[in-house]
KOLVEXNU-782537 format. One record per residue (C-alpha): residue in three letters; x, y, z. Coordinates in steps of 0.1 Angstrom, whole numbers, padded with zeros to 4 digits, always signed. Example, Ala and Ser with C-alpha at 12.3 -4.5 7.8 and 13.67 -1.06 7.14 Angstrom:
<sites>
ALA+0123-0045+0078
SER+0137-0011+0071
</sites>
This chain:
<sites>
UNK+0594+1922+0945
UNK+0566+1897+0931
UNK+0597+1873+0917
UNK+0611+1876+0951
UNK+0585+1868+0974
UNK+0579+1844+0951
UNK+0609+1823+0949
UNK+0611+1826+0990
UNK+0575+1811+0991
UNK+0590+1782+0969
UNK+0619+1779+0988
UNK+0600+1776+1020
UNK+0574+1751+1004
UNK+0606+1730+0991
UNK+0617+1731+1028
UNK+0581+1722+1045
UNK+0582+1692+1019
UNK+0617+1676+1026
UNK+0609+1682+1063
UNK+0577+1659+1061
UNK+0595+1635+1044
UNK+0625+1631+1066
UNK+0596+1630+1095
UNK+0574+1602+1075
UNK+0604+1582+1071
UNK+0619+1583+1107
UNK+0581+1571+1118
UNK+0584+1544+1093
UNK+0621+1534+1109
UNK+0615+1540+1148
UNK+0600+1508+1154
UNK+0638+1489+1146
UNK+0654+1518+1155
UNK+0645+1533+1188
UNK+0680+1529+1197
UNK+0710+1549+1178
UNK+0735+1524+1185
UNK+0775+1528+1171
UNK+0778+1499+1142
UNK+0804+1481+1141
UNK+0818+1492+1103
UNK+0832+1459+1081
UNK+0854+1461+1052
UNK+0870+1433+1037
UNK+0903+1448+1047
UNK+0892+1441+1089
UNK+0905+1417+1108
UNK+0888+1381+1111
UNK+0883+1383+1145
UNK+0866+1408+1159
UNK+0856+1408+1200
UNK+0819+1423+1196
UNK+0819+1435+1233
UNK+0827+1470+1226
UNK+0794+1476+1205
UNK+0772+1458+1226
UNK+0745+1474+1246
UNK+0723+1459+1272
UNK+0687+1472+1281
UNK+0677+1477+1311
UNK+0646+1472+1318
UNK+0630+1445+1334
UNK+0603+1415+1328
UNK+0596+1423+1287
UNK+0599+1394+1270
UNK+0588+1402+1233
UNK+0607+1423+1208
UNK+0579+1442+1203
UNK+0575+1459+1236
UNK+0612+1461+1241
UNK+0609+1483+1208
UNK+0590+1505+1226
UNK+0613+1511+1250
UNK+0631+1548+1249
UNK+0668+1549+1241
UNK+0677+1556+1278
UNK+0670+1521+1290
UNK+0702+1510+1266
UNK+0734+1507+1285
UNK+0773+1502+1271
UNK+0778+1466+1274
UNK+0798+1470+1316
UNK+0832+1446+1302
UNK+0837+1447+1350
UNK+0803+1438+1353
UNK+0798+1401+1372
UNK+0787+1372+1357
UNK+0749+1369+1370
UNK+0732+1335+1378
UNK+0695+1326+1367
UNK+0681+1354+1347
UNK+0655+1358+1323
UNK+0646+1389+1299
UNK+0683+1396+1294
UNK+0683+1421+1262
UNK+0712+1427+1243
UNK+0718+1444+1206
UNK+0751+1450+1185
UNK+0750+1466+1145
UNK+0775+1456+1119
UNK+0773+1475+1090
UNK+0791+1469+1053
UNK+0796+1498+1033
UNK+0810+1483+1000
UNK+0820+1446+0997
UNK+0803+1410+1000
UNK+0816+1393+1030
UNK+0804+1364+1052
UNK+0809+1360+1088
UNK+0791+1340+1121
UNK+0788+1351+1150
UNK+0801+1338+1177
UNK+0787+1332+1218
UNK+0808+1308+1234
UNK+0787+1297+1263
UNK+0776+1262+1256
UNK+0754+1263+1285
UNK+0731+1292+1280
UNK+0693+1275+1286
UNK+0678+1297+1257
UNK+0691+1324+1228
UNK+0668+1337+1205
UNK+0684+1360+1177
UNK+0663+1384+1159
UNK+0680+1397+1128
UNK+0672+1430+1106
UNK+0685+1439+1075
UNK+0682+1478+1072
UNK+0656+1478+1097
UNK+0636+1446+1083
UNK+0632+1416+1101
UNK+0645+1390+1079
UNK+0652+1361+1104
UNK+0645+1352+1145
UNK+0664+1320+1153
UNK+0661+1303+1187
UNK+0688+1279+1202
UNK+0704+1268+1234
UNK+0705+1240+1257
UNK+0669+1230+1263
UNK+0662+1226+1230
UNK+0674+1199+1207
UNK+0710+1197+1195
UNK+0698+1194+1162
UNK+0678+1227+1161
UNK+0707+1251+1159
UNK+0717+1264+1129
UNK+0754+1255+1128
UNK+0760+1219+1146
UNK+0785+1227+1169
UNK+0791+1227+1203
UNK+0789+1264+1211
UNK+0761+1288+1194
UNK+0770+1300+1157
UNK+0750+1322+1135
UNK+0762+1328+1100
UNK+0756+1359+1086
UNK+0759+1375+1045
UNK+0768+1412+1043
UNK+0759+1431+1009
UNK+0772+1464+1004
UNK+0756+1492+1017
UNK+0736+1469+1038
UNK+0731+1478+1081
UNK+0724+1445+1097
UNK+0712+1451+1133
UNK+0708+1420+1161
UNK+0684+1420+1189
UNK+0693+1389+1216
UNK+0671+1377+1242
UNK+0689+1350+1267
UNK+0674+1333+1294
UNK+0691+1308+1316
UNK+0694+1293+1349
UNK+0731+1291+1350
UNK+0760+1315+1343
UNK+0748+1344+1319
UNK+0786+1349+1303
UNK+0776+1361+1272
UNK+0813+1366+1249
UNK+0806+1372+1214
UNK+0831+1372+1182
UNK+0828+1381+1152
UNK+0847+1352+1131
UNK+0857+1348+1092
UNK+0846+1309+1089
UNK+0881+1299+1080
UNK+0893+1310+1112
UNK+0862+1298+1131
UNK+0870+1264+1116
UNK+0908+1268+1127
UNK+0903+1277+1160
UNK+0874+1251+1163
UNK+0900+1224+1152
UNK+0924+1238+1177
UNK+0898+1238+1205
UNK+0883+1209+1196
UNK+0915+1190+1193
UNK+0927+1206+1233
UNK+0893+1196+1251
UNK+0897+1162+1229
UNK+0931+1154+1247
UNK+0918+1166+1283
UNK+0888+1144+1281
UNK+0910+1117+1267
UNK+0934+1118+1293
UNK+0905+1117+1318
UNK+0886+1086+1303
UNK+0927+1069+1301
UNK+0929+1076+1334
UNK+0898+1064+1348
UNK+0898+1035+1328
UNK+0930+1025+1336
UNK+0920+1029+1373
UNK+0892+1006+1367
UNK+0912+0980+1358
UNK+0938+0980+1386
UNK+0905+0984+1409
UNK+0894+0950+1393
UNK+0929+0931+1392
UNK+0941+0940+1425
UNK+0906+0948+1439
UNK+0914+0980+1458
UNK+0891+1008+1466
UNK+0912+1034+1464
UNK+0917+1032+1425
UNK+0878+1023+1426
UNK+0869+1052+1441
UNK+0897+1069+1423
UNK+0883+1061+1393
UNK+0847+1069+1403
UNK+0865+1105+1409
UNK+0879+1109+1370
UNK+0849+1095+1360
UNK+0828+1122+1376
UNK+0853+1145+1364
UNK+0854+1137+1327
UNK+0815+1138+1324
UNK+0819+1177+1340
UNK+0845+1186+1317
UNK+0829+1173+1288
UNK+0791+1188+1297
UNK+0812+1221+1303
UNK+0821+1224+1269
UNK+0790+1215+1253
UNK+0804+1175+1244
UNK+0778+1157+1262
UNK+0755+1178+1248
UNK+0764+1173+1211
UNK+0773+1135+1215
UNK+0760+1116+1245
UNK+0725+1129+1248
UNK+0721+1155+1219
UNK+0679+1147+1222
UNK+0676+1152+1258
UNK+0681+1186+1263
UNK+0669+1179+1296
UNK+0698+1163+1308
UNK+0715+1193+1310
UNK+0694+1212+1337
UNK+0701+1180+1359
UNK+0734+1171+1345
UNK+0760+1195+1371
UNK+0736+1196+1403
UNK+0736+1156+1404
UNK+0776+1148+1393
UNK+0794+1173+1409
UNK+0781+1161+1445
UNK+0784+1126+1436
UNK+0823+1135+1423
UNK+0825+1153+1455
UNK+0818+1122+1475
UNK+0838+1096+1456
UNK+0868+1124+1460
UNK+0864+1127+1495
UNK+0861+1084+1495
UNK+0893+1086+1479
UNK+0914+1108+1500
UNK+0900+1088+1530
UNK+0921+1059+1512
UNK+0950+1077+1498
UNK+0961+1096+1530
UNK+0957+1062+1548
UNK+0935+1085+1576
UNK+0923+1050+1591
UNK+0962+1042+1607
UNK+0968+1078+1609
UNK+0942+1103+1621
UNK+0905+1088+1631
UNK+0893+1121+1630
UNK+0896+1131+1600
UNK+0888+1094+1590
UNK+0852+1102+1605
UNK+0852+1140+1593
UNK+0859+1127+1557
UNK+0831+1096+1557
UNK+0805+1127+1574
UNK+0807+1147+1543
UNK+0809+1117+1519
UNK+0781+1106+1530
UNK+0765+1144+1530
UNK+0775+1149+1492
UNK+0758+1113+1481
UNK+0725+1130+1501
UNK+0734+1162+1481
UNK+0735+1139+1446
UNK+0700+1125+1452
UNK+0687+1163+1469
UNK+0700+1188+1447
UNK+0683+1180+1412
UNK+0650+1188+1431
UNK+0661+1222+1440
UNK+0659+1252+1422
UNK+0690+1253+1398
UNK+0705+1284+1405
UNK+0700+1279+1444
UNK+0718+1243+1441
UNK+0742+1260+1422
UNK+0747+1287+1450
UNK+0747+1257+1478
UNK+0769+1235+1454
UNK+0800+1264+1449
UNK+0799+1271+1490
UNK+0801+1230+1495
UNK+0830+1227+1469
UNK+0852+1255+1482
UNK+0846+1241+1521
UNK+0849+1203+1509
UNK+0885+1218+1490
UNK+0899+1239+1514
UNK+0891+1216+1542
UNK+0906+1182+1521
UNK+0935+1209+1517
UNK+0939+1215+1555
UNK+0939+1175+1559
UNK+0965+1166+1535
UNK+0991+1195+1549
UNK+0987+1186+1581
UNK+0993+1145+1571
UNK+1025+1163+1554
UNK+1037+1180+1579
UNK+1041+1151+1604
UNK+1058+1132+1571
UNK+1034+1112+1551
UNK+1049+1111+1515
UNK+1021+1109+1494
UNK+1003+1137+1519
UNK+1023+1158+1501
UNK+1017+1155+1467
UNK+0980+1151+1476
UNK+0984+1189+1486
UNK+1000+1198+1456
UNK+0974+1188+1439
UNK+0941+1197+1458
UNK+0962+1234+1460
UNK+0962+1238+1424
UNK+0923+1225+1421
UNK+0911+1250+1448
UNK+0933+1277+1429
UNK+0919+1270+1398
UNK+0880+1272+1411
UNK+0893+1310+1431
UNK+0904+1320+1399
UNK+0873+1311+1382
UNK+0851+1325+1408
UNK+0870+1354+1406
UNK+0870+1363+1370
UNK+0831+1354+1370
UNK+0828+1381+1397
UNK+0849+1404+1375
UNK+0874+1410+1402
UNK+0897+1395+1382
UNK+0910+1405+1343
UNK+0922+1376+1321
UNK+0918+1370+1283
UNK+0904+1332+1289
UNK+0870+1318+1296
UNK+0863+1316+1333
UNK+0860+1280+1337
UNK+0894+1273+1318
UNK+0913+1277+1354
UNK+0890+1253+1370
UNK+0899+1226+1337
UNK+0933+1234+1339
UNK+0940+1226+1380
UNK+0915+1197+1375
UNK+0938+1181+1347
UNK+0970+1190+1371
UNK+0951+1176+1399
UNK+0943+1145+1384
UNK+0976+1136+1370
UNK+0990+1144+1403
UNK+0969+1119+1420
UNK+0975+1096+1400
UNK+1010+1100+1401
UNK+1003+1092+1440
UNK+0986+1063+1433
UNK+1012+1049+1415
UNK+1034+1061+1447
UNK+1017+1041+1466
UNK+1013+1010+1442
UNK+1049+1013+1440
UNK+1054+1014+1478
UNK+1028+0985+1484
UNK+1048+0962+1460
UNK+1076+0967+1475
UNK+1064+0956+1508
UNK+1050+0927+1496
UNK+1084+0919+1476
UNK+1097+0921+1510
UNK+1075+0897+1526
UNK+1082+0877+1501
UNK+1120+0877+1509
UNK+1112+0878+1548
UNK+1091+0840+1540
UNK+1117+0830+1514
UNK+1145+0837+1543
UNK+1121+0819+1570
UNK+1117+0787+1548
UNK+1156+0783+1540
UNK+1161+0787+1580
UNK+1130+0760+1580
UNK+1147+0739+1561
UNK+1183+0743+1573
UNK+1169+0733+1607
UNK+1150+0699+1598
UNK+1181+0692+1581
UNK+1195+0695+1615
UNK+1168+0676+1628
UNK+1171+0647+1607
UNK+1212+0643+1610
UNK+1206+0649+1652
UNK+1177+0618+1648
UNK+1203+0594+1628
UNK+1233+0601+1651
UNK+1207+0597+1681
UNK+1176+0583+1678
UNK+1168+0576+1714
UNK+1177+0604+1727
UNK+1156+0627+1696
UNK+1125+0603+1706
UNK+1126+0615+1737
UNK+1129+0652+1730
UNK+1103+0647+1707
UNK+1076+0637+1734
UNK+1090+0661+1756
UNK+1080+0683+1733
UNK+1047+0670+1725
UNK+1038+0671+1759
UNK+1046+0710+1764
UNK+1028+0715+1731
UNK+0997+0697+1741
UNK+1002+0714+1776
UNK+1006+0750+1756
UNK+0970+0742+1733
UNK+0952+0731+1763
UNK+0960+0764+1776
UNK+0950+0786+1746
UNK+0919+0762+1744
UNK+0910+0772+1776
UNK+0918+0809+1773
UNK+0883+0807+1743
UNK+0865+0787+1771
UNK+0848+0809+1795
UNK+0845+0785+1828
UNK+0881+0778+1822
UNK+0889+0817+1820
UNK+0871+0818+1851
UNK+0894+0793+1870
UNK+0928+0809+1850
UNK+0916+0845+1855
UNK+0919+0869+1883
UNK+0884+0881+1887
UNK+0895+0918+1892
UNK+0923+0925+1867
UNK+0918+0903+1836
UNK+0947+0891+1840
UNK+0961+0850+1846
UNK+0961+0844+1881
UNK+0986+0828+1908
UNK+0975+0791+1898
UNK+0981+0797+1859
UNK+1014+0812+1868
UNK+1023+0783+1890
UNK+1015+0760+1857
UNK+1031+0780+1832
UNK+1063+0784+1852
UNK+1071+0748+1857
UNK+1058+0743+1821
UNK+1085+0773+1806
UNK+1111+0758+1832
UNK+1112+0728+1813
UNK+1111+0745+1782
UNK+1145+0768+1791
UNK+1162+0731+1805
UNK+1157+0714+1770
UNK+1164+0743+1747
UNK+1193+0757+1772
UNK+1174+0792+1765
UNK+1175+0817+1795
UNK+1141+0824+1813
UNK+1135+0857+1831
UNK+1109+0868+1860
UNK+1095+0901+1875
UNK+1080+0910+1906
UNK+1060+0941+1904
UNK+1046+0960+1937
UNK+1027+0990+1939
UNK+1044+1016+1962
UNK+1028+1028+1992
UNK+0994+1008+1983
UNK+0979+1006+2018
UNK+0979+1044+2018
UNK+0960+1045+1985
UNK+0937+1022+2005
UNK+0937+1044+2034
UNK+0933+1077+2016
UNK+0905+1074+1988
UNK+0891+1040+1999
UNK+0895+1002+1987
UNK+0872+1011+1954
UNK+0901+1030+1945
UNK+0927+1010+1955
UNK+0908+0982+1932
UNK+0912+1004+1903
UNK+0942+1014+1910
UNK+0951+0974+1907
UNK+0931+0971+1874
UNK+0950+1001+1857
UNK+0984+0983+1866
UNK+0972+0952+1851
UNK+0961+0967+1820
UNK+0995+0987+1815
UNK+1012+0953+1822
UNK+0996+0939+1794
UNK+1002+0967+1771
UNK+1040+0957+1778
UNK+1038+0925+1769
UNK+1044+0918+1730
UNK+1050+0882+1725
UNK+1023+0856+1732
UNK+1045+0833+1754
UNK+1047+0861+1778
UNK+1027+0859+1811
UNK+1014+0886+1832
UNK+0995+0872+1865
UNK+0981+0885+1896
UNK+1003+0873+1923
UNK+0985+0882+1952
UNK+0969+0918+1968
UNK+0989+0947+1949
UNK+1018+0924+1938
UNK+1023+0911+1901
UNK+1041+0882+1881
UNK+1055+0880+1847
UNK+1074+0853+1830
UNK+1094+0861+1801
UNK+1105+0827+1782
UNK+1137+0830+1760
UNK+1147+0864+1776
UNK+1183+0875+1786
UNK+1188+0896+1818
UNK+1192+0932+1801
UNK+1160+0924+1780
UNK+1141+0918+1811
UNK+1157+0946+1827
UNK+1146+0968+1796
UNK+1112+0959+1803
UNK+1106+0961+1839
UNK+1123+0999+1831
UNK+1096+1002+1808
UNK+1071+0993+1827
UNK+1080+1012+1856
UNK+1088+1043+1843
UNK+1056+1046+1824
UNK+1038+1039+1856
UNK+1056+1063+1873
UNK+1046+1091+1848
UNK+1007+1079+1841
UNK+0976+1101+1855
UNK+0954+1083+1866
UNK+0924+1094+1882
UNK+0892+1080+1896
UNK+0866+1102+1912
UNK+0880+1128+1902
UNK+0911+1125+1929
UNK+0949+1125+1913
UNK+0963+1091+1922
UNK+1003+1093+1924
UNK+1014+1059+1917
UNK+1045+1040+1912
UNK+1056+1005+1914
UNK+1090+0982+1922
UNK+1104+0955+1908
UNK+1119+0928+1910
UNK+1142+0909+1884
UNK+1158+0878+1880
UNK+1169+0854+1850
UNK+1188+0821+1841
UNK+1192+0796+1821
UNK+1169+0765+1839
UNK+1190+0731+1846
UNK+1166+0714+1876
UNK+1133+0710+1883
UNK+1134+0734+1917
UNK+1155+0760+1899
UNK+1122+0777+1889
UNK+1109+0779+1921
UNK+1145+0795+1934
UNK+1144+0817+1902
UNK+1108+0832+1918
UNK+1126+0839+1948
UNK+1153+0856+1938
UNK+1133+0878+1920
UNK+1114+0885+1952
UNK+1146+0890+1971
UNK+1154+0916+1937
UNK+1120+0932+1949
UNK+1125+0937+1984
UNK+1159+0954+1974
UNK+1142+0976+1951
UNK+1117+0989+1985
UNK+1144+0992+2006
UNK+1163+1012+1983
UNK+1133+1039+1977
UNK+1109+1026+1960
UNK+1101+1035+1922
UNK+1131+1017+1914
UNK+1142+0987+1892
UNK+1166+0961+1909
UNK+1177+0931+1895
UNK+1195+0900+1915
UNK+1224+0895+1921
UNK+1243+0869+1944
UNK+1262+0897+1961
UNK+1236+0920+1969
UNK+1216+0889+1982
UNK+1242+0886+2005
UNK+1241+0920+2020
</sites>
């Protein structure tokens, strides 16, 4: 019974003792391990690349910023990594802890976070619950300072059997908090790095080619559309390349402040030069003045965004600058299907391009959000409709290039035609002069005479007291004295050359009841508007439009056959006919009636009977119902 109780007493004493061991050395261990977390088990027999997401945890709490007091912390406040949980934008304090641990070989790996633009990482390390190593990196430090020199954040780790490394990172960063960790063998981290490396090589290359190459043409041919083309790659290439951590690493690797100014001062300046580009490109200024001033507005609003948004907070300008990029796209977009539709050419590959660019940047947005599940990085849609885009516009460039060298190739032709038809005719000119001298000294003088009479006239059209004595003061236009002058002067002209001359008399319909019903103010308008359209009419500067007196008007029209003029005065009339006009605020019905005649001149009163027949036309055309186009004709003269 002794020997019993005995041995229980033991027992129990044996029991009490393990107990306060096992107690003694959990409060030894609860300051690294507060948080029973699943580690990620290694053999050498596992693959190379292992995607750490599913053993990371994130703590929730909020505003502790040193390991200590997250330490603290009860288990509770650690959360499963969310893999649907949005990218957030501008945080500090952002906790998050993984375990690998190596049960029985030597192995070597780095881990991987491929976000080259995290603002600040710090890494504390434990080796069965010992702190052997806290290493701090990221963007506003120093390229330099990290401990593996490349462009996204490495941290190489040795695994000894038995051995439970546990890794406590704290990130803080104004941008984009995507956080994607691997777990890489360093042979496959150096081929995929070659790989990547040698991708983002060839899309920056292409960019600089391009822009470059733009340049040039810009320079040679001194266009602003590859100027601001290239502006636009330019812009382009420095994005892509900050993106993925190049500029970082090789253009300003001891500014680390460069890169909280870098994206909120190029992407409105791209923005603009884009916008300056598609101004050119769609040709807006011949085609749509509208969007020609919508286009220069927001030009000029992203240069004022370039030189305004490096002063804001980042993640604010960053907020402001995504809103203005997915306007600026969709609206650029809107403009060049619209140019397509009514069948622009290079409208249309314009659209093809900005399409894939704004699909690209929803894409991103949307797998930053997490409403969208792809096995890429978020920005790599973005960089691949930018590259599209950009080889697409240049592609319309060259379009154009193309299209513009052919015109001038045909101008070419068109002077190359006009100087053999030069030269065919002073050919002419010199065999007419030896077979008759006399009679080609004579033409000659005529000729200078109606070419002297012809400069005087232009002369006096840039003199303004000779505009006032050629002018009708109400219309603008030449009055019955210049038309008396140019008549007899284009009646010599049709003699000589044997080149038919036409005239038309115009009369507004039914004026004296314009006057009568809404007043002689309107009735003047009414006079000006005809004059103006009359003028519109008239394409060819030998061609005369003149006040002949009250609501009737004169035009000459040197070297014209009678259908031509009779194509004109339909013209004329029938656009009169279907014109609004309106002047205090009263609908003016208006029409007019006219009067043609035409012939070849062979005396000097045969202008003078020319008028009058096409008066006689006139009168023909009233009597016959007004609104009406009549020419003249011997028998109708004689009814």
């Amino acid at each position: 019974m002794n020997t019993f109780n005995g041995a229980g007493l033991s027992l129990k004493s044996s029991l009490a003792l393990i107990l306060g061991l096992c107690l003694l050395l959990l409060s030894q261990l609860s300051w690294a391990n507060s948080l029973q977390t699943v580690p990620l088990r290694l053999t050498s027999d596992s693959i190379t690349k292992i995607d750490l997401k599913d053993w990371v945890y994130i703590n929730n709490s909020k505003n502790i910023s040193q390991l200590t007091k997250l330490l603290e912390q009860p288990a509770s406040t650690w959360k499963k990594l969310p893999t649907d949980k949005p990218n957030q934008i501008g945080v500090s304090n952002y906790w998050l802890t993984f375990s690998i641990y190596n049960p029985d070989d030597y192995l070597s790996r780095i881990i991987a976070l491929d976000n080259p633009l995290l603002d600040s990482i710090v890494i504390y390390h434990f080796i069965n619950s010992e702190l052997v190593d806290a290493k701090k990196m990221g963007d506003t430090l120093p390229f330099s300072l990290r401990p593996m020199q490349s462009n996204i954040f490495l941290y190489p780790i040795d695994l000894q059997p038995g051995d439970t490394h546990k890794f406590y990172i704290k990130i803080d960063s104004l941008g984009s908090v995507n956080t994607p960790m691997v777990l890489w063998s360093s042979n496959d981290l150096t081929q995929l790095t070659e790989t990547k490396n040698l991708y983002i090589g060839l899309q920056i290359g292409l960019l600089i080619a391009i822009s470059i190459f733009s340049l040039f043409i810009a320079f040679a041919s001194l266009s602003f559309s590859y100027s601001y083309y290239s502006g636009y790659v330019l812009g382009l290439t420095l994005l892509t390349a900050s993106i993925h951590g190049v500029s970082f690493r090789y253009l300003w690797p001891n500014w680390p402040i460069m890169q909280q100014y870098i994206f909120t001062f190029v992407i409105p300046l791209t923005l603009g030069f884009s916008l300056m580009f598609t101004e050119k490109v769609l040709q807006l200024k011949y085609h749509n003045l509208k969007m020609l001033r919508i286009c220069r507005v927001m030009a000029f609003m992203s240069f004022s965004l370039a030189l305004v948004m490096p002063l804001m907070p980042y993640s604010s300008a960053i907020y402001i600058l995504v809103f203005v990029v997915l306007t600026v796209s969709t609206i650029l977009v809107t403009f060049s299907l619209i140019q397509a539709f009514v069948g622009q050419r290079n409208a249309t590959l314009y659209a093809i391009g900005r399409i894939a660019l704004l699909m690209g940047c929803i894409m991103t947005g949307l797998l930053y959000l997490g409403l969208l599940k792809l096995d890429v990085a978020p920005h790599v849609p973005t960089m691949i409709g930018l590259t599209f885009e950009v080889i697409i516009m240049a592609g319309v460039l060259a379009l154009r290039y193309n299209d513009e060298r052919k015109a001038k190739f045909k101008i070419q032709q068109q002077a190359l035609e006009q100087a053999q038809r030069m030269r065919e005719t002073r050919e002419e000119a010199l065999l007419a002069e030896s077979e008759n001298n006399e009679k080609l000294e004579q033409m000659v003088q005529e000729r200078t005479l109606e070419l002297e009479i012809t400069l005087r006239e232009l002369n006096e059209a840039n003199q303004k007291l000779t505009e006032q004595n050629t002018i009708d003061s109400l219309t603008g236009v030449k009055n019955r004295n210049a038309f008396d002058r140019r008549l007899v002067a284009e009646g010599r002209i049709s003699r000589r050359q044997q080149t038919s001359m036409a005239l038309l008399m115009i009369d507004i319909d039914k004026f004296k009841d314009i006057n009568d019903k809404f007043g002689h103010l309107t009735g003047d308008y009414t006079i000006k508007i005809i004059a103006q359209m009359l003028n519109e009419y008239l394409k060819r500067p030998t061609d005369l439009v003149s006040r002949f007196g009250g609501e009737e008007f004169a035009i000459i029209l040197p070297s014209t056959e009678a259908e031509g003029a009779q194509q004109v005065a339909e013209q004329i009339r029938q656009a009169i006919s279907e014109s609004k006009i309106v002047h205090n605020d009263n609908h003016i019905p208006l029409t007019v009636s006219i009067g043609v005649s035409a012939d070849i001149i062979d005396s000097d009163e045969h202008p003078m009977l020319l008028l009058e027949q096409a008066d006689k036309a006139l009168y023909q055309a009233k009597r016959s119902g007004r609104n009406k186009v009549c020419y003249y004709t011997l028998k109708a003269d004689q009814i």
